[in-house]
Backbone bond lengths (Angstrom), bond angles and torsions (degrees), N, CA, C in turn:
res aa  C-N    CA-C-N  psi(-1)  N-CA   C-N-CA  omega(-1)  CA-C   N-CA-C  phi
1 X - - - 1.458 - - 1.520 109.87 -
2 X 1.421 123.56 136.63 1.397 117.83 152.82 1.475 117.05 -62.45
3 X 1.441 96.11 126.32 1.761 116.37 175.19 2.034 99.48 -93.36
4 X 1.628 95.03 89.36 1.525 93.05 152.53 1.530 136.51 -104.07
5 X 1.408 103.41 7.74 1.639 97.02 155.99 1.693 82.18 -172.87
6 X 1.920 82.06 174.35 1.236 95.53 152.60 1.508 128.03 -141.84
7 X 1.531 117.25 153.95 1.479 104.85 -177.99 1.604 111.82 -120.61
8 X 1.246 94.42 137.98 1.816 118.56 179.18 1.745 116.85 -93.98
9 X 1.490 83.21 105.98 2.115 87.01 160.63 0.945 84.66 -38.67
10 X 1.548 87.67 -168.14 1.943 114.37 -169.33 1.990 90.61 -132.79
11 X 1.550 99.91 -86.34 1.573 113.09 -177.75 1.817 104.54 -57.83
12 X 1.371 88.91 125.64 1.763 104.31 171.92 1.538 102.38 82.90
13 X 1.104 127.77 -6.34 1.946 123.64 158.87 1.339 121.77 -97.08
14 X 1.468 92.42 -58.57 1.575 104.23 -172.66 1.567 113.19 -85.91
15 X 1.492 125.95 -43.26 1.172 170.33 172.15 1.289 121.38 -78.31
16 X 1.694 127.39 120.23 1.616 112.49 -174.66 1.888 77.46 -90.23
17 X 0.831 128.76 100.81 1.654 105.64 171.76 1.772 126.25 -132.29
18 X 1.301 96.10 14.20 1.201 108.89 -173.45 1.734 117.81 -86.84
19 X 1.494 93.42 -18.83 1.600 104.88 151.98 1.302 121.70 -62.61
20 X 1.560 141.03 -68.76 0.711 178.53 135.54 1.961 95.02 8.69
21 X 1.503 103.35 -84.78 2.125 105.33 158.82 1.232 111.39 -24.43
22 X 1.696 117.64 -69.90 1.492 114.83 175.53 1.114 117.16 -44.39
23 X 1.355 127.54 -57.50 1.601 116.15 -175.23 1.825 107.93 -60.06
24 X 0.949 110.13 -42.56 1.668 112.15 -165.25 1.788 112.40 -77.54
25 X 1.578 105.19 -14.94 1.199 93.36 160.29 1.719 128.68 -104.91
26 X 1.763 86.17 -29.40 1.243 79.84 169.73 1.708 136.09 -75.92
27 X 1.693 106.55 -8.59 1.297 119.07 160.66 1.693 106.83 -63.75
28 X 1.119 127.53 -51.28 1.221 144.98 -178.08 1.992 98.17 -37.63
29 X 1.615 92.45 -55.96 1.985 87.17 -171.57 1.577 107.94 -75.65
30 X 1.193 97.51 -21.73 1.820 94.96 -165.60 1.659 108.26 -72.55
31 X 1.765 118.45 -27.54 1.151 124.68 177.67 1.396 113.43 -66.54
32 X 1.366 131.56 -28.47 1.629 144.86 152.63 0.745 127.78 -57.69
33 X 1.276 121.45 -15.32 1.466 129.78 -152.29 1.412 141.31 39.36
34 X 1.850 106.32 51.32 1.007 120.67 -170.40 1.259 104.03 -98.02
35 X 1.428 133.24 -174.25 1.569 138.32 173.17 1.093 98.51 -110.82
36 X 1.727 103.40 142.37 1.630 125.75 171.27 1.780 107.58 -107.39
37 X 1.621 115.88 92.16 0.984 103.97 171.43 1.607 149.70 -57.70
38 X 1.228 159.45 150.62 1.096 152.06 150.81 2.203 114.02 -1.73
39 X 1.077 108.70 -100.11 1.594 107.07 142.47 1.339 140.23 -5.82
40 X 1.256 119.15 -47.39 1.274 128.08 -150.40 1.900 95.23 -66.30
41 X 1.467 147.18 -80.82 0.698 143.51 -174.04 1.602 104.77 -25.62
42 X 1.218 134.06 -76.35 1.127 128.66 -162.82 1.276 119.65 -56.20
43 X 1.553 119.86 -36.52 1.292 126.91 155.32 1.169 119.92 -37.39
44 X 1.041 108.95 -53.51 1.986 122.27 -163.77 1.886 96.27 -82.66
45 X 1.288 135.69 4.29 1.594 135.57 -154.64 1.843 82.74 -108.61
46 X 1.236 109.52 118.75 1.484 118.61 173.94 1.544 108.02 97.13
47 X 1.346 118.56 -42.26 1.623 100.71 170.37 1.160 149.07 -36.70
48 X 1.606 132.97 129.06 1.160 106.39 -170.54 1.494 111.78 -76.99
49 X 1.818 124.80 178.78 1.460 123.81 176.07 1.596 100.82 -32.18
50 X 1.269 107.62 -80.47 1.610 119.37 -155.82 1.555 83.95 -46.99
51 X 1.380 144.03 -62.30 1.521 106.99 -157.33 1.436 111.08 -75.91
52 X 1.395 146.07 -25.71 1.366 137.36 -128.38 2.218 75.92 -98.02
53 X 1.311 113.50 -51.28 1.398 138.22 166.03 1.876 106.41 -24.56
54 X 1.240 108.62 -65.81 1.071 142.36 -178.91 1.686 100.36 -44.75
55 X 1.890 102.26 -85.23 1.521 103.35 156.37 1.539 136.87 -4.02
56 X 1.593 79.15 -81.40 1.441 86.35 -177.02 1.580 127.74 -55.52
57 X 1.423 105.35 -36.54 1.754 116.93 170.56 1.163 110.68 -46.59
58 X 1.299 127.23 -20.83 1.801 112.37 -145.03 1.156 88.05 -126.96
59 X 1.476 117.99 -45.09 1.490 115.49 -176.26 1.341 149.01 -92.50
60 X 1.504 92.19 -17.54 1.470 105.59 -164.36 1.293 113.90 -131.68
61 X 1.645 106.25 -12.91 1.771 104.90 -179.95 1.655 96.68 -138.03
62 X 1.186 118.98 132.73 2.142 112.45 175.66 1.756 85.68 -110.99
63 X 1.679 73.74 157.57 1.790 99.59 -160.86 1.164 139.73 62.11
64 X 1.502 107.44 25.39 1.660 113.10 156.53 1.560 113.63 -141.19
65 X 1.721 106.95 147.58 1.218 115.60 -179.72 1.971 111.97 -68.76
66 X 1.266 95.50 160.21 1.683 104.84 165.32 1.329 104.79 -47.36
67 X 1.132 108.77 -59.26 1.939 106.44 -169.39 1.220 120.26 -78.14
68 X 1.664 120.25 6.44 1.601 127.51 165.99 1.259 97.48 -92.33
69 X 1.678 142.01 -46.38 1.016 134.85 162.73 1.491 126.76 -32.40
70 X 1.466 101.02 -63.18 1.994 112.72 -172.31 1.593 96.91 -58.52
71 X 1.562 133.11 -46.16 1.295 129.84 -163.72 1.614 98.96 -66.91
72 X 1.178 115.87 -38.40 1.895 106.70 -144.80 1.897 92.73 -89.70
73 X 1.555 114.01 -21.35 1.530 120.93 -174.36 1.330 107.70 -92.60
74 X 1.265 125.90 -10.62 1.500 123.01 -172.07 1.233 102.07 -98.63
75 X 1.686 116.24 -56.40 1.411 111.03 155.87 1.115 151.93 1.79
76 X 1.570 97.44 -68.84 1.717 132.88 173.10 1.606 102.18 -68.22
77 X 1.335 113.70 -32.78 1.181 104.18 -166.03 1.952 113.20 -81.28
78 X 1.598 91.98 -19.40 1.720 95.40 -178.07 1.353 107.65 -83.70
79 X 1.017 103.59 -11.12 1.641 116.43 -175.88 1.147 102.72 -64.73
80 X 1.473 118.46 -66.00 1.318 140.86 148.62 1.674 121.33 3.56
81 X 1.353 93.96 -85.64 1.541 109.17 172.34 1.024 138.84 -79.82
82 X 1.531 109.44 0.58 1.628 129.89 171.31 1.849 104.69 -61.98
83 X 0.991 120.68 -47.60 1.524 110.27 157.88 1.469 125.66 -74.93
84 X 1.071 116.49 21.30 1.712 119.28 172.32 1.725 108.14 101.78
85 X 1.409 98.81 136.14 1.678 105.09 -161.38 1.646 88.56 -84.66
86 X 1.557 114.11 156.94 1.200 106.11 174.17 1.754 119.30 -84.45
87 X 1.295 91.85 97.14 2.058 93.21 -171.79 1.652 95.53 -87.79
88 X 1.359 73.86 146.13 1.670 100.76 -173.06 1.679 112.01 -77.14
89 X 1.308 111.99 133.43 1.345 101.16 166.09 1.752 141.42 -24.08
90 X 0.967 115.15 98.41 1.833 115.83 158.74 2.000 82.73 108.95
91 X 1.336 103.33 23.72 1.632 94.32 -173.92 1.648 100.48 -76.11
92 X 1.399 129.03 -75.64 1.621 123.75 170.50 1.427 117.31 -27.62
93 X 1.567 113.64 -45.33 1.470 85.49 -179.01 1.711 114.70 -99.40
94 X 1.223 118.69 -2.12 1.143 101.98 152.04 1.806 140.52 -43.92
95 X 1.444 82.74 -40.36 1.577 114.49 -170.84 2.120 93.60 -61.42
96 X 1.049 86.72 -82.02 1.419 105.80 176.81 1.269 125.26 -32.11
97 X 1.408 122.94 -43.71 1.169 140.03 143.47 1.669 125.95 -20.59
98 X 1.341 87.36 -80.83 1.573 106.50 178.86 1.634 123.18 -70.01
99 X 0.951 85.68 -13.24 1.854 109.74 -172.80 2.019 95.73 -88.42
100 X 1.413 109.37 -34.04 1.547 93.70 169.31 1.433 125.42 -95.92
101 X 1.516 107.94 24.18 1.174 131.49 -162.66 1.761 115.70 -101.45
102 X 1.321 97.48 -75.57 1.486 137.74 163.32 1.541 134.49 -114.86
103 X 1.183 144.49 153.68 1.145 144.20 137.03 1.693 114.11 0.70
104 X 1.287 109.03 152.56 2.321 106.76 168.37 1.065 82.69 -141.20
105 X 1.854 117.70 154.58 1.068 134.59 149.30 1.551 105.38 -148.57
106 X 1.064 138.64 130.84 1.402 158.54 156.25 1.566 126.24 -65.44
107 X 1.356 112.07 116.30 1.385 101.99 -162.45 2.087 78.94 -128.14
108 X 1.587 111.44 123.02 1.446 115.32 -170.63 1.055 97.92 -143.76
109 X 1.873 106.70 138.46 1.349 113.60 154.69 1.810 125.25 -67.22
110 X 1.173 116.95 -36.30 1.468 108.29 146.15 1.071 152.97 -15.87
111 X 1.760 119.65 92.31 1.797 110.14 174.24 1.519 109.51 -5.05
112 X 1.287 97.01 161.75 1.757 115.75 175.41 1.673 99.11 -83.02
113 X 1.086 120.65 -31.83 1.323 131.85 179.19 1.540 108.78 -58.68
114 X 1.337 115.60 -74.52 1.236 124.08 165.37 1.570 122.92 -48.29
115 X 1.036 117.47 -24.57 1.599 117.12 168.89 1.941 113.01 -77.37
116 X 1.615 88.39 -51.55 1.875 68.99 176.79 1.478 116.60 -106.71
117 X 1.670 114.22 51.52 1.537 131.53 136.19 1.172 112.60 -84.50
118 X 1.172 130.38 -39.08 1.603 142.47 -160.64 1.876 81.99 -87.93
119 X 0.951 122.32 -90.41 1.721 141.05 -151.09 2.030 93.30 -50.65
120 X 1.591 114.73 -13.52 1.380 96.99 -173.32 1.718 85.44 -106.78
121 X 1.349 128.06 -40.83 1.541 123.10 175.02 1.639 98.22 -34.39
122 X 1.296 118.02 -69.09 1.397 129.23 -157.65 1.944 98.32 -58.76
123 X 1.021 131.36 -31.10 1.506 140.46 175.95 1.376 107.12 82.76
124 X 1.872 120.09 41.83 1.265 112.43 -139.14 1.201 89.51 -136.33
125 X 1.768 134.53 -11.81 1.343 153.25 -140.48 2.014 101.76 -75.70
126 X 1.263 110.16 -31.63 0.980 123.23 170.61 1.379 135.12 -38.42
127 X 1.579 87.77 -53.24 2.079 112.14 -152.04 1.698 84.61 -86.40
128 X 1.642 134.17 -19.59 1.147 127.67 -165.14 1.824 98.61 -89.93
129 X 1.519 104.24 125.60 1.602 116.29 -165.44 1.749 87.40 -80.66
130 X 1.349 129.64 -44.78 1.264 141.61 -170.35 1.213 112.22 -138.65
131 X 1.336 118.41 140.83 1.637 122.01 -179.13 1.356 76.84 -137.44
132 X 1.763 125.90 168.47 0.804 162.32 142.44 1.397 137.16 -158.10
133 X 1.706 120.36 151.97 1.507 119.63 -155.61 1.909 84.47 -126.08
134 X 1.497 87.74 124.09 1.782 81.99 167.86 1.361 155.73 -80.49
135 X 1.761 84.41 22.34 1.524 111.23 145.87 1.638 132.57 -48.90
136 X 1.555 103.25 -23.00 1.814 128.71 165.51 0.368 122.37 -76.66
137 X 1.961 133.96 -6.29 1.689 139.23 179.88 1.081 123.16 -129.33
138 X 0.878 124.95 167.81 1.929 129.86 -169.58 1.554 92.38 -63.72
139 X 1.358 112.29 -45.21 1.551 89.78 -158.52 2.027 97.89 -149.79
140 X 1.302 107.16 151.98 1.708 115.28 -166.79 1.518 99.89 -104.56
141 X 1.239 120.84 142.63 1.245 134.97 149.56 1.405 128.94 19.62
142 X 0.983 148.59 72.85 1.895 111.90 48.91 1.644 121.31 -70.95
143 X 1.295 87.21 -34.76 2.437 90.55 166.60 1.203 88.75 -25.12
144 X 1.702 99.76 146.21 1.488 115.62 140.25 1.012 131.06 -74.94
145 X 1.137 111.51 8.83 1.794 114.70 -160.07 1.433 109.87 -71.16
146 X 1.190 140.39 -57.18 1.360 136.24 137.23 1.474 117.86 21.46
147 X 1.531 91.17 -99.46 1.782 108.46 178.87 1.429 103.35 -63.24
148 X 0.878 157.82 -43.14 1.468 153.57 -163.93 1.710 112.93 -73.17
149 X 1.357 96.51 -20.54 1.765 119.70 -175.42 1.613 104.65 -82.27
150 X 1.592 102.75 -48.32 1.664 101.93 168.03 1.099 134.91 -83.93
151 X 1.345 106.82 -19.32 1.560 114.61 168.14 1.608 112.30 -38.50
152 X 1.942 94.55 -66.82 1.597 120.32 -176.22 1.616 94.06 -47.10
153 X 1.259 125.73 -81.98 1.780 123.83 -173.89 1.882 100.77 -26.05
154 X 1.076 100.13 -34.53 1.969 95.40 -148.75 1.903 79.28 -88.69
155 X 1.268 123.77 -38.76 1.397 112.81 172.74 1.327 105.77 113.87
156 X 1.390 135.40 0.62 1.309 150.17 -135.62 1.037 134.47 -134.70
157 X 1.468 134.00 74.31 1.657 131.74 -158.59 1.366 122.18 -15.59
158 X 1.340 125.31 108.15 1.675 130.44 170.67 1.460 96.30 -14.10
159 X 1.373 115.24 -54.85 1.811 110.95 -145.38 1.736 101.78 -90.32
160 X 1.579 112.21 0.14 0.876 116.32 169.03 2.023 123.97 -90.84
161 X 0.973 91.07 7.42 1.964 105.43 -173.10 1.524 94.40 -109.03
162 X 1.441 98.99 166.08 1.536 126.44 175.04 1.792 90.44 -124.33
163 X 1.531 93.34 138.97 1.613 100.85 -172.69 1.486 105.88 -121.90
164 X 1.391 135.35 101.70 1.446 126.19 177.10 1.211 124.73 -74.84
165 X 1.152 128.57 102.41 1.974 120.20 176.58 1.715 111.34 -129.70
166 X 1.258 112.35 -168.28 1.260 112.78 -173.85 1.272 114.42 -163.66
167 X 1.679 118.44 5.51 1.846 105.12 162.85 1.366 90.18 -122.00
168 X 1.322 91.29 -176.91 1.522 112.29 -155.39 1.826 110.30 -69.91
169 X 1.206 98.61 -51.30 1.945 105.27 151.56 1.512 139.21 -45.88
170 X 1.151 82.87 -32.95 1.744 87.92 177.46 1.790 107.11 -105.78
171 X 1.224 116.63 9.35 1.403 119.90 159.25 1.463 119.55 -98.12
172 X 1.395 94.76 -29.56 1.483 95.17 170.55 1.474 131.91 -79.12
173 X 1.714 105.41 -12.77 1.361 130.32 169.68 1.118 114.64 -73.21
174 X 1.199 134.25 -40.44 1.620 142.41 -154.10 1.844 90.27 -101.02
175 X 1.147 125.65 -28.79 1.431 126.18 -172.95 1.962 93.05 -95.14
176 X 0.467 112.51 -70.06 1.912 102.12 177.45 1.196 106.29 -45.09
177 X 1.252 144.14 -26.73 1.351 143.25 168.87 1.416 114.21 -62.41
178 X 1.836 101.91 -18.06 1.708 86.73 177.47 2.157 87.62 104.86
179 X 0.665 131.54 -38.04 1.569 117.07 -143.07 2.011 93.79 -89.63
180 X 1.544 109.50 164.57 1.612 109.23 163.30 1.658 113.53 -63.29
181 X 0.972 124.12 -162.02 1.644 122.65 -149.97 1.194 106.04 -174.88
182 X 1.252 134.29 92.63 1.425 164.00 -163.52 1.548 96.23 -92.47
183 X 1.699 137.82 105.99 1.525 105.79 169.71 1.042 101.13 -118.99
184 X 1.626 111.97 150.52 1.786 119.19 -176.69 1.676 109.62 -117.37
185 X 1.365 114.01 49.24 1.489 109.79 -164.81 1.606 110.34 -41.44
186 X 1.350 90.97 139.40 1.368 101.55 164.10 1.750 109.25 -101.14
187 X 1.653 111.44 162.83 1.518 97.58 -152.82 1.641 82.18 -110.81
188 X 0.831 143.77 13.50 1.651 148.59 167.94 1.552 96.08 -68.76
189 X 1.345 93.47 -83.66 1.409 99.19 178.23 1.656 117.84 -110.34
190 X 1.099 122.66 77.36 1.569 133.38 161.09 1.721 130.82 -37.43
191 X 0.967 109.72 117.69 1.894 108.93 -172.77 1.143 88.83 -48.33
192 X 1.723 112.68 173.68 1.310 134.35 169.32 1.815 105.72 -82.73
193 X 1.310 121.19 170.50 1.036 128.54 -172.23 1.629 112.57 -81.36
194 X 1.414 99.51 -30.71 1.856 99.83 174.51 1.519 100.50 -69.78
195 X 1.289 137.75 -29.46 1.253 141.99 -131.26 1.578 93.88 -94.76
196 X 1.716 92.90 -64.45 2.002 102.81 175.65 0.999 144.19 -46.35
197 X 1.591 104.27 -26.82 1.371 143.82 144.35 1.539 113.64 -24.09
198 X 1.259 113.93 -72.76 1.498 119.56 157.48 1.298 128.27 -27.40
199 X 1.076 130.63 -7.23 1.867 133.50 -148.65 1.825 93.23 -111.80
200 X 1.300 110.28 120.02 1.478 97.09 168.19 1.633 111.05 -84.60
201 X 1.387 122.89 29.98 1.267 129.84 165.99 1.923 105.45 173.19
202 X 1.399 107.49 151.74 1.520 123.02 -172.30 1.665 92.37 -103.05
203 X 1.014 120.55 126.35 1.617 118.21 157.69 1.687 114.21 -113.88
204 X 1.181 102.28 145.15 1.483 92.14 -161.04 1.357 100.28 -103.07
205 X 1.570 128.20 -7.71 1.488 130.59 158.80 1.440 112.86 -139.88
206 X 1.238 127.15 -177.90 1.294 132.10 168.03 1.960 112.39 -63.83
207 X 1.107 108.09 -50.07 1.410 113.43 160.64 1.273 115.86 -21.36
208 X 1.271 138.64 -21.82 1.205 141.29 -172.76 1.343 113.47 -79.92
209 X 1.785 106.77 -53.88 1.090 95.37 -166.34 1.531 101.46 -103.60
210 X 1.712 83.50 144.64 1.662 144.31 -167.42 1.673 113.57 -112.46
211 X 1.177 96.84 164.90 1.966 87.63 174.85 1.831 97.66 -107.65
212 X 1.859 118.91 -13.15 1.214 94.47 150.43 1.938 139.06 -66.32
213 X 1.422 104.98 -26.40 1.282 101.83 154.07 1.236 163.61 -48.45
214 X 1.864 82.31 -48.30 1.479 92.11 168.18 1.717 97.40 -93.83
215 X 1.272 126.37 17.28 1.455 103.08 141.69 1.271 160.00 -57.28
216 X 2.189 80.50 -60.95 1.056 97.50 161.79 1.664 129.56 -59.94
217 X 1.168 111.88 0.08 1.722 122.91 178.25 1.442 94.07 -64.13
């Protein structure tokens, strides 16, 4: 296949931050006194705002709207990253790397807000031709809608991109979209085994990827 770009999640590639969501939402239900199920994190990993928001309203906390949820968790979360998001090792120069390589586009469950706090911390906001948060699409992760949204911005056949992610939703998103499948598990939260399956290669850090790699893809 011609490799004309590639696009990078954001949370769990670039970003250790999927710790960080868990605590802030699940602090978020416990202060209500809602229940944090077994599930619930992994459920809520790829959603966009309106669904993870959504979730939580109906299921896990009574007497608050979706949009009292998204305000009081997003919040917390800039709060959060106002002293620096926790980026994951070899994340800038990965970026940088690949960015003098090919095309970038970003396909994130992350506010737009929260993406270019992270993408201007990192000094990297630039090299990305398209970012998008799948708050812009009908529907977040496992949907393709996401990746299929940046493809179109980047101009560039789905099946023609390399897609980097690392939970089990957002591998399954970037592979229904048609595109190759880069996975960077994180060991907190690890894809499922049908999911990894999907990956035309496992990288076990960012260090990996190279533009001989994603050549040889």
């Amino acid at each position: 296949m011609p490799l004309e770009a590639i696009v990078f999640d954001l949370d769990g590639v670039l970003i250790d931050s999927e710790p960080v969501w868990e605590e802030v939402r699940r602090g978020y239900v416990a202060s209500r006194g809602g229940r944090w199920l077994p599930d619930t994190q992994q459920r809520l990993m790829g959603m966009s705002t309106v669904e993870w928001a959504r979730y939580i309203a109906a299921d896990l906390v009574d007497g608050v709207t979706a949009e009292e949820v998204a305000y009081a968790v997003i919040d917390e979360m800039s709060q959060r990253y106002a002293a620096g998001p926790p980026l994951l090792p070899g994340a800038e120069d990965a970026v940088r790397r690949l960015a003098a390589f090919r095309p970038l586009g970003l396909a994130s469950s992350s506010p737009p807000a929260l993406i270019d706090l992270v993408l201007g911390h990192l000094r990297v906001d630039a090299l990305f031709r398209a970012t998008l948060s799948t708050e812009e699409v009908d529907a977040g992760k496992p949907a393709p809608d996401g990746y299929l949204a940046v493809a179109a911005q980047l101009g560039v056949p789905p099946g023609d991109c390399v897609a980097v992610e690392d939970s089990s939703n957002g591998l399954r998103s970037a592979h229904a979209a048609g595109m190759t499948v880069i996975a960077v598990p994180r060991e907190a939260h690890p894809p499922s085994d049908d999911a990894l399956a999907l990956a035309a290669h496992v990288a076990k850090d960012l260090d990996e990827l190279t533009p001989a790699l994603l050549t040889a893809l």
